[in-house]
N, CA, C and O atoms as CSV, one atom per row, in Angstrom:
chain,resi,resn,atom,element,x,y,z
A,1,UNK,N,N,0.828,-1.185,0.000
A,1,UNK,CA,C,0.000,0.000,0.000
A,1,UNK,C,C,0.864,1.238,0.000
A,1,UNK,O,O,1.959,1.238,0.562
A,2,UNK,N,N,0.401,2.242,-0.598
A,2,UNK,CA,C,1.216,3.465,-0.926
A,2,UNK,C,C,1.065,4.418,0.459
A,2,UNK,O,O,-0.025,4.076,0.917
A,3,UNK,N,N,1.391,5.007,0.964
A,3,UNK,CA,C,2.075,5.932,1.876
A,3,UNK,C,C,0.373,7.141,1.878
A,3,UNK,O,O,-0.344,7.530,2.800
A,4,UNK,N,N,0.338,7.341,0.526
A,4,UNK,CA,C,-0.844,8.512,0.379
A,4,UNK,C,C,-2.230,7.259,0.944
A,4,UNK,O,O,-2.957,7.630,1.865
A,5,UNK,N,N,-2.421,6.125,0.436
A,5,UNK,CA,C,-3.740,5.297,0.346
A,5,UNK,C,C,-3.703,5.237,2.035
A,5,UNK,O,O,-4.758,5.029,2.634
A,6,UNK,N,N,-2.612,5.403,2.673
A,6,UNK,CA,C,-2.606,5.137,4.503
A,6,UNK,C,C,-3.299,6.138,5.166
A,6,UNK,O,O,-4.235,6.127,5.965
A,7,UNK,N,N,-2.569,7.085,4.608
A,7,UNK,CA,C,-2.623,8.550,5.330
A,7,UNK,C,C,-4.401,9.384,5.121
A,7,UNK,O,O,-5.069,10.163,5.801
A,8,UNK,N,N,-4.594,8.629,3.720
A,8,UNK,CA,C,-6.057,8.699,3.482
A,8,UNK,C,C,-7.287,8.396,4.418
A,8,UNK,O,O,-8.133,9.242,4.706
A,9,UNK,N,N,-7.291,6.968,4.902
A,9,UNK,CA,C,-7.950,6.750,5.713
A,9,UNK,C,C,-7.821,6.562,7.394
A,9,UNK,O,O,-8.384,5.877,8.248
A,10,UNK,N,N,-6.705,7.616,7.358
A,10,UNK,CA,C,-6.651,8.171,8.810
A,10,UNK,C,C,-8.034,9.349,9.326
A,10,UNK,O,O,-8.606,9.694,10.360
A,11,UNK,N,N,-8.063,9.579,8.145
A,11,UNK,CA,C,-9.321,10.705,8.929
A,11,UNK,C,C,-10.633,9.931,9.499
A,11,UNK,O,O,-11.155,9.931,10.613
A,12,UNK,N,N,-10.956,9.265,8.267
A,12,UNK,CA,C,-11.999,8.717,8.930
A,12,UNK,C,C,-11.980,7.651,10.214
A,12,UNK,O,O,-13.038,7.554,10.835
A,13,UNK,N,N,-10.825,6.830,10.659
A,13,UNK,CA,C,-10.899,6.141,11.597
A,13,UNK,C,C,-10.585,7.192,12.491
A,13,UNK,O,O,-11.055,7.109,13.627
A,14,UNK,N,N,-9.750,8.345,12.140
A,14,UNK,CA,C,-9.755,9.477,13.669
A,14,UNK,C,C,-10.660,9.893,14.101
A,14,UNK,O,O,-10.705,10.325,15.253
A,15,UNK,N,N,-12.035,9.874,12.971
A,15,UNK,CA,C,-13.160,10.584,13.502
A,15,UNK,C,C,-13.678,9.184,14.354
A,15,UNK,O,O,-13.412,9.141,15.555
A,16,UNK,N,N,-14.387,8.089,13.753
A,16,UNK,CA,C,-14.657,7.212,14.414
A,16,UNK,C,C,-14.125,6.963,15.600
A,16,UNK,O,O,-14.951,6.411,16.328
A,17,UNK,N,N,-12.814,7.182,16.245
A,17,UNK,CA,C,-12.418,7.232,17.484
A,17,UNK,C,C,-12.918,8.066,18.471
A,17,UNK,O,O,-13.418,7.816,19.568
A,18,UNK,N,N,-12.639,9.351,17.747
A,18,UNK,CA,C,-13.391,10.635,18.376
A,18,UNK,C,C,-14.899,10.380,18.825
A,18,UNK,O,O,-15.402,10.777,19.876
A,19,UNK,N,N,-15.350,9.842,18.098
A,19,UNK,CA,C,-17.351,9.688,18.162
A,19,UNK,C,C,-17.239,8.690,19.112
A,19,UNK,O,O,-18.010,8.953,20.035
A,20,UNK,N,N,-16.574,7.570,19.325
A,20,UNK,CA,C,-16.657,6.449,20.177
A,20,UNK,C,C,-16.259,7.079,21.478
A,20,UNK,O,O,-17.092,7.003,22.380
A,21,UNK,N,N,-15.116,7.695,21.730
A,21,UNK,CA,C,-14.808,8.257,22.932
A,21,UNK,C,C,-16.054,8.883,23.591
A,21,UNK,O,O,-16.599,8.507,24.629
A,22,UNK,N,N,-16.547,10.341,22.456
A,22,UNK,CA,C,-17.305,10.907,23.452
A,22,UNK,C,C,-19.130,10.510,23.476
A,22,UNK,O,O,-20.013,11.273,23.869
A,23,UNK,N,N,-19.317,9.078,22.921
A,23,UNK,CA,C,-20.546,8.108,22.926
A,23,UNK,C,C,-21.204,8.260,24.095
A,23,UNK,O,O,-20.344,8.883,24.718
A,24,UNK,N,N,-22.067,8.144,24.807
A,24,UNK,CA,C,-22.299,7.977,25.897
A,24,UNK,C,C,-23.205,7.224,26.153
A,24,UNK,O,O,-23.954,7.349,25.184
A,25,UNK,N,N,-23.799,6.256,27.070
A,25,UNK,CA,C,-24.770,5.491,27.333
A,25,UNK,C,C,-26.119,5.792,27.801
A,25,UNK,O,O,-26.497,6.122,28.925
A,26,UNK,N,N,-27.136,5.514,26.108
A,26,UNK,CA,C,-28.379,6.173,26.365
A,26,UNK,C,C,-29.114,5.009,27.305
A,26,UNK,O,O,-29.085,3.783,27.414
A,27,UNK,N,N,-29.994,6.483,28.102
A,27,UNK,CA,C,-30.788,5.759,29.754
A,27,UNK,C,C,-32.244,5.212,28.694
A,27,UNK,O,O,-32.697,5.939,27.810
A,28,UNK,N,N,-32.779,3.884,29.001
A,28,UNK,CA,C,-33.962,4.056,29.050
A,28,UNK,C,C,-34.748,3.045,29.867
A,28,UNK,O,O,-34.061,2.342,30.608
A,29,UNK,N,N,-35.977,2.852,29.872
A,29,UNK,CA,C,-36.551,2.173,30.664
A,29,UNK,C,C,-36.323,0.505,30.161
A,29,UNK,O,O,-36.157,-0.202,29.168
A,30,UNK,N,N,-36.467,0.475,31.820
A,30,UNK,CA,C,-36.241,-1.620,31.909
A,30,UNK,C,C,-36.839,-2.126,30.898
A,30,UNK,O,O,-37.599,-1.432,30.223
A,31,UNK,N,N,-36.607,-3.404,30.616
A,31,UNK,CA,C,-37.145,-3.958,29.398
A,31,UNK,C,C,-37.907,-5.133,29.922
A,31,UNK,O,O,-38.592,-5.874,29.217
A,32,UNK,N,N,-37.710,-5.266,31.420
A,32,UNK,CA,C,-38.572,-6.015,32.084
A,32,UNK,C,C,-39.738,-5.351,32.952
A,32,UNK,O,O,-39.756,-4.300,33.592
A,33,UNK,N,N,-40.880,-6.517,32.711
A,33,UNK,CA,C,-42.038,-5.825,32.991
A,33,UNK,C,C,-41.860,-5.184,34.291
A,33,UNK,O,O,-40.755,-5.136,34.831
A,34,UNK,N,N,-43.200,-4.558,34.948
A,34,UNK,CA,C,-43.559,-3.736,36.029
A,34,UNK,C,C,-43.658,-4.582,36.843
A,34,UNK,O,O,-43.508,-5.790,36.660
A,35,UNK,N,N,-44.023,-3.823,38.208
A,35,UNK,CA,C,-44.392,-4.532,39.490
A,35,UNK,C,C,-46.016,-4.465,39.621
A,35,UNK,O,O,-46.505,-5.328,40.349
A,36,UNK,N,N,-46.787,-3.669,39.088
A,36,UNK,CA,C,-47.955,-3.262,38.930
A,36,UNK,C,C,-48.776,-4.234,38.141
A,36,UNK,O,O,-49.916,-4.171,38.601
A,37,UNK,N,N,-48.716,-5.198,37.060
A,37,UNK,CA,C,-48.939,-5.784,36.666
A,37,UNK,C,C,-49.655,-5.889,35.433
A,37,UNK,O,O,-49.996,-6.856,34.752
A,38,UNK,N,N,-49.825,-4.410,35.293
A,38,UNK,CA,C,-50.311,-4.084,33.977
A,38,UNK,C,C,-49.876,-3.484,33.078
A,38,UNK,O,O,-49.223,-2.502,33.431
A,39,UNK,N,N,-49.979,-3.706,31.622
A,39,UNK,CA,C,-49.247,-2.401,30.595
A,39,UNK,C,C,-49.668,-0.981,31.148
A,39,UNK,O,O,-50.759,-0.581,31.551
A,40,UNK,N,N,-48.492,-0.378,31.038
A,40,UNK,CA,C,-48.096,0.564,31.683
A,40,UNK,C,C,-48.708,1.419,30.390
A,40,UNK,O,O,-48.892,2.562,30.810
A,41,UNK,N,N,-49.029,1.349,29.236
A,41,UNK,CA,C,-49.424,2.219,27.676
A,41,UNK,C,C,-51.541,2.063,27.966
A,41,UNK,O,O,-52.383,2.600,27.246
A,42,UNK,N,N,-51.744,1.425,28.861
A,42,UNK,CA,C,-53.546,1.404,29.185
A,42,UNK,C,C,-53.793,1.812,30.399
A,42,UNK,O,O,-52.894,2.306,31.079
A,43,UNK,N,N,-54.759,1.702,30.752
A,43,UNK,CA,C,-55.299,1.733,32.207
A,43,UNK,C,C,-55.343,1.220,32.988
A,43,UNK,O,O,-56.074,1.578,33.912
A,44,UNK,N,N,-54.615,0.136,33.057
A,44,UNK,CA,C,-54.574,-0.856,34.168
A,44,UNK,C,C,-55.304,-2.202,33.615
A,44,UNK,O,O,-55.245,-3.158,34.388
A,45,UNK,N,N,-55.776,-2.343,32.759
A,45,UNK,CA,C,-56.209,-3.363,32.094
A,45,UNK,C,C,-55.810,-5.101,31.901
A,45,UNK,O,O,-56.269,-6.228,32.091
A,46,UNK,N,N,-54.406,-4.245,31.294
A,46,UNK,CA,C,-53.379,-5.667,31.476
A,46,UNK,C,C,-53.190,-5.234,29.731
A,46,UNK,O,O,-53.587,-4.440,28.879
A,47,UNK,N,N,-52.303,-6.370,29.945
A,47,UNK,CA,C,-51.811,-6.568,27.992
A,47,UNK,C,C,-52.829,-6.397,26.946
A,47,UNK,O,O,-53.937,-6.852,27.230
A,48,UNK,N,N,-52.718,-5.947,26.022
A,48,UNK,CA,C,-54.158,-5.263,25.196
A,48,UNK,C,C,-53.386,-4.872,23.709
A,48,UNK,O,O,-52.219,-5.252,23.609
A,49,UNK,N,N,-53.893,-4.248,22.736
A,49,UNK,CA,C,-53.379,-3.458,22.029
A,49,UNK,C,C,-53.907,-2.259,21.529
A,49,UNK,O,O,-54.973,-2.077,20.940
A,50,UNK,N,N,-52.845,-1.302,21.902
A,50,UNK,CA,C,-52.602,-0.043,21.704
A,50,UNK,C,C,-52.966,0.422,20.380
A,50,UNK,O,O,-52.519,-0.205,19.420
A,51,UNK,N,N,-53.886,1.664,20.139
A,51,UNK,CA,C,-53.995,2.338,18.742
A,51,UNK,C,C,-55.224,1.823,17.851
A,51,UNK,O,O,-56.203,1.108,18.065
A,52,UNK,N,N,-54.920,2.239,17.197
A,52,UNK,CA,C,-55.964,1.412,16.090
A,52,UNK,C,C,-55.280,0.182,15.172
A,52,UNK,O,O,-54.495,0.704,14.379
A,53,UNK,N,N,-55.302,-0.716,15.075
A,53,UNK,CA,C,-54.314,-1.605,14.045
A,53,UNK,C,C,-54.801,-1.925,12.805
A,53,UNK,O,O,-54.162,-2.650,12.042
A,54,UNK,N,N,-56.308,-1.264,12.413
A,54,UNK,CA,C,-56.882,-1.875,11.417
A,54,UNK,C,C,-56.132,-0.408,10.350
A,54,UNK,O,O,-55.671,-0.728,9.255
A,55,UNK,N,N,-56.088,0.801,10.689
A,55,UNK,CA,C,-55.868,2.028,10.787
A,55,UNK,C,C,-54.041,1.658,9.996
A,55,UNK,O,O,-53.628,1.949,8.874
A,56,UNK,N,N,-53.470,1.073,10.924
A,56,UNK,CA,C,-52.061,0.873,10.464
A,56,UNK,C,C,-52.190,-0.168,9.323
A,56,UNK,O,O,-51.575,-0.095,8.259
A,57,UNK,N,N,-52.832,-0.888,9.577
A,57,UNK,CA,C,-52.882,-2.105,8.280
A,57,UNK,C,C,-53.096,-1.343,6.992
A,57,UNK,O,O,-52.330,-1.596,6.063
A,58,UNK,N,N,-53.914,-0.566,6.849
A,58,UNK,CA,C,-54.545,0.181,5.979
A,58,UNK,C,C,-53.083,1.431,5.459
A,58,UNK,O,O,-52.594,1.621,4.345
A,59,UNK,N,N,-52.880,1.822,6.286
A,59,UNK,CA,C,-51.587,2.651,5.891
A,59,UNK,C,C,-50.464,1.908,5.151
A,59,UNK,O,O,-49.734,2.427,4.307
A,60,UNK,N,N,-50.414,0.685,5.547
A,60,UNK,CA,C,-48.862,0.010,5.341
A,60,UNK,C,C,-49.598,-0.373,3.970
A,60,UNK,O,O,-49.209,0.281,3.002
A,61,UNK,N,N,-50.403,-1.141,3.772
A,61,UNK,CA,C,-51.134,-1.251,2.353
A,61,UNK,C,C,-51.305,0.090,1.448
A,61,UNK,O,O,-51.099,0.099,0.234
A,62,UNK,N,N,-51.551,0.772,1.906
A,62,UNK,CA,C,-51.406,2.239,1.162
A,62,UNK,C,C,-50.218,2.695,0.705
A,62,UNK,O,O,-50.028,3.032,-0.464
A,63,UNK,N,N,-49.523,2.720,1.442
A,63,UNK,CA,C,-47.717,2.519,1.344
A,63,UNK,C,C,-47.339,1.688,-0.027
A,63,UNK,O,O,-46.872,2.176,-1.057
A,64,UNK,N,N,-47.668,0.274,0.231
A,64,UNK,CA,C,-46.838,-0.567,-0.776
A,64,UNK,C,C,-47.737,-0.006,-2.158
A,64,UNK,O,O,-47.192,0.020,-3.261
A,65,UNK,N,N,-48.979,0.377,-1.993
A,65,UNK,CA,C,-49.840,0.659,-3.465
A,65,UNK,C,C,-48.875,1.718,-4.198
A,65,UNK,O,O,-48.188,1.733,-5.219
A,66,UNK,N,N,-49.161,2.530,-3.220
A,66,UNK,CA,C,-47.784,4.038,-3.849
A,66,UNK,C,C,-46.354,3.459,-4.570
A,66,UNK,O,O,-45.866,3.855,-5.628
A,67,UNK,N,N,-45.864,2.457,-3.717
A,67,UNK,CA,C,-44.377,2.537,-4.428
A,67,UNK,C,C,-44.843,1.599,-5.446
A,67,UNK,O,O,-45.190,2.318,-6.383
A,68,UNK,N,N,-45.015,0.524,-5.727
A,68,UNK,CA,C,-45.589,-0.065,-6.591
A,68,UNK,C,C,-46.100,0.735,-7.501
A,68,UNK,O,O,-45.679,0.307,-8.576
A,69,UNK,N,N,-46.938,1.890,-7.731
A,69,UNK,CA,C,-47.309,2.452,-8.912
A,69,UNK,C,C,-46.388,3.480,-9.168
A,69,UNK,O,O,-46.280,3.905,-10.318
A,70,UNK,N,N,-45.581,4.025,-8.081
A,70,UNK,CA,C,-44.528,5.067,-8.651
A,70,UNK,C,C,-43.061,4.372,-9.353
A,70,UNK,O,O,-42.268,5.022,-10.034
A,71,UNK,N,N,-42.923,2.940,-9.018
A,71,UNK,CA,C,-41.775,2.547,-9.743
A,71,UNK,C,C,-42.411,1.731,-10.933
A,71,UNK,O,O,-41.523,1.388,-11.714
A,72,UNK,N,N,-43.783,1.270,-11.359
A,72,UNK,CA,C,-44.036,1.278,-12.648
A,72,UNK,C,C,-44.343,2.708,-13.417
A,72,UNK,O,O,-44.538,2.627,-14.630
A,73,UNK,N,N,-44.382,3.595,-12.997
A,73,UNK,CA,C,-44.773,4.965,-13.942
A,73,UNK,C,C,-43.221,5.035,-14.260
A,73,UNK,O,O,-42.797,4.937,-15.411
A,74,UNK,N,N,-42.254,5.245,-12.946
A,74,UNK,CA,C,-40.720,5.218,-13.550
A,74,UNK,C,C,-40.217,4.367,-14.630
A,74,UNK,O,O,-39.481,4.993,-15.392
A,75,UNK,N,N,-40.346,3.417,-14.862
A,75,UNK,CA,C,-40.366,2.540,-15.965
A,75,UNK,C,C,-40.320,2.713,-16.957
A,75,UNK,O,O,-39.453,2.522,-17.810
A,76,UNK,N,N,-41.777,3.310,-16.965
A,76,UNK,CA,C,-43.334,3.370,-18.161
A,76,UNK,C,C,-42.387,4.799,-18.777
A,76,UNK,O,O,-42.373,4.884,-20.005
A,77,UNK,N,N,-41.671,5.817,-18.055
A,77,UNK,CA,C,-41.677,7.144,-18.638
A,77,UNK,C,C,-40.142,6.902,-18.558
A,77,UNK,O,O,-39.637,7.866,-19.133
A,78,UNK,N,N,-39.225,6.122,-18.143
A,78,UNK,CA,C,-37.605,6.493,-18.779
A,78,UNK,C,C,-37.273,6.080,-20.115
A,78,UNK,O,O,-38.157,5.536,-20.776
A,79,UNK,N,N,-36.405,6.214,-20.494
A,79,UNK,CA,C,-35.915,5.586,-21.861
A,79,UNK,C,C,-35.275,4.468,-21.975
A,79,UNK,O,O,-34.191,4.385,-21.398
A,80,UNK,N,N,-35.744,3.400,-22.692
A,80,UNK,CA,C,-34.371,2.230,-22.428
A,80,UNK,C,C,-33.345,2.233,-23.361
A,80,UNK,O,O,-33.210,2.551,-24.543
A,81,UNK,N,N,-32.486,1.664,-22.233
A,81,UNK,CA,C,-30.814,1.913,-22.662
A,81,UNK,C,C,-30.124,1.505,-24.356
A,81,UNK,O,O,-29.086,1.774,-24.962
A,82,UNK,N,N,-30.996,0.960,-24.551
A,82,UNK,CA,C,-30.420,0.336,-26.077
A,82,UNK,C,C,-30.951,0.875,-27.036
A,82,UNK,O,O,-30.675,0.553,-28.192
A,83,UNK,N,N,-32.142,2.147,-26.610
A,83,UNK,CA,C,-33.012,2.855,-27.616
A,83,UNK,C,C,-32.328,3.601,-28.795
A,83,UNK,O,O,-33.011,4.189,-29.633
């Protein structure tokens, strides 16, 4: 390896050092349940589900319709390569 190809990727592992040093350890809550005995996201209920899910189903299906018709219009309107 050449002398310049070394010296090249000193920056980026200096930065990566730098970012690791001053990293710090994000706080969040236990990942084990409560003492209370209920989901802590209801009323005391107990395990349940949160939100609407028919609501999200409907979105994520809405989602794939969009890309699906925006990467056949991309298609439909570029030029092909051998034209």
């Amino acid at each position: 390896m050449s002398r310049r190809r070394l010296t090249g990727s000193a920056g980026p592992a200096a930065a990566a050092l730098v970012w690791l040093a001053v990293a710090v350890t994000t706080l969040a809550a236990s990942p084990s349940p409560g003492t209370d005995g209920g989901d802590p996201r209801s009323s005391g209920q107990g395990p349940g589900l949160v939100g609407d899910p028919a609501f999200a189903l409907v979105v994520v299906l809405l989602i794939g319709l969009i890309s699906v018709l925006a990467t056949l219009a991309y298609i439909r309107l570029t030029a092909r390569r051998n034209a």
